[in-house]
N, C-alpha and C positions, 0 to 999 in steps of 0.2 A: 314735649312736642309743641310746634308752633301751630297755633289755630290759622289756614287756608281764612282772610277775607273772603266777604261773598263776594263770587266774578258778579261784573256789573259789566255790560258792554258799552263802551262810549263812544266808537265808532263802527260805523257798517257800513261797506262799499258791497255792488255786485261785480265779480272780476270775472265770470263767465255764466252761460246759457243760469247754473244752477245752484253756484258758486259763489262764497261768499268771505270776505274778507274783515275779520272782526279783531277791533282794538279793544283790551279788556280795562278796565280801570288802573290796574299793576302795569302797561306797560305792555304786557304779553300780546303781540299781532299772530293770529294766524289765520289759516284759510282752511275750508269744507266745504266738498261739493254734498249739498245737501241731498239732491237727486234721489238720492236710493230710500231716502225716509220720509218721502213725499208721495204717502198712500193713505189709503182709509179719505173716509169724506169731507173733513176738514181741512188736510194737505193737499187735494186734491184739484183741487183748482191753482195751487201753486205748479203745478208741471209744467203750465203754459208759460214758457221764460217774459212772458208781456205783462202777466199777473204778481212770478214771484218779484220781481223787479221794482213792483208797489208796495212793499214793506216798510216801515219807520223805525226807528226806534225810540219805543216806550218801555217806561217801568223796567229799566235796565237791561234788556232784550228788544230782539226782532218782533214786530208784529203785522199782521196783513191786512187790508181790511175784512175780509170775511172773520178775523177772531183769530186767526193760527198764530200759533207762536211755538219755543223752543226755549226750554230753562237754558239760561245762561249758563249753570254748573254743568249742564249736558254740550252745551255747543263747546265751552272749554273743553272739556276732555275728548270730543268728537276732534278739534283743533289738535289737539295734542297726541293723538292717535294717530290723527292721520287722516280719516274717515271717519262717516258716520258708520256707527259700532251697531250688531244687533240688540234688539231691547234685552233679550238675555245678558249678555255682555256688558251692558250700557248698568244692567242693574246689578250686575255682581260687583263694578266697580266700585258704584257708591255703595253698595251692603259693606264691603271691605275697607273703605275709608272710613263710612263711619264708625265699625268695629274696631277700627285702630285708635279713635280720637276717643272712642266710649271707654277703652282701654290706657288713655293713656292717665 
């Protein structure tokens, strides 16, 4: 099995209110509206589309100034999904990857 490089993001645009447009180091562009996983008190102040819109990218991800961020490995698969995934979900996927690679 071929070991997955670590996603790094090297480009981020915002393309709507919450929405966001990420080039991965491999090449791979996709979009997620992050919207739905912008709760709890950290994410929280990102609702305001005038806030999330101040994000950079550091340390090969999105970050805000208040601290918020989102693992790259999570934004890819959210990318590739389609949507942001429930944390349920989001963590079955990688339990199952890395089972596969501990496996191989």
């Amino acid at each position: 099995m071929n070991t997955p490089d670590i996603n790094r993001i090297t480009e981020a645009n915002v393309v709507g209110d919450h929405t966001v447009e990420l080039r991965f180091s491999d090449g791979f562009v996709g979009r997620v509206d992050l919207a739905p996983g912008l709760w709890g008190p950290i994410f929280e102040p990102l609702t305001a589309p005038e806030y999330f819109r101040r994000f950079r990218l550091e340390d090969d991800t999105i970050r805000w100034p208040n601290g918020a961020d989102f693992c790259p490995d999570v934004l890819r698969y959210w990318c590739e999904a389609g949507a942001v995934r429930s944390q349920q979900e989001t963590d079955s996927h990688f339990a199952k990857q890395f089972s596969g690679q501990a496996a191989s």
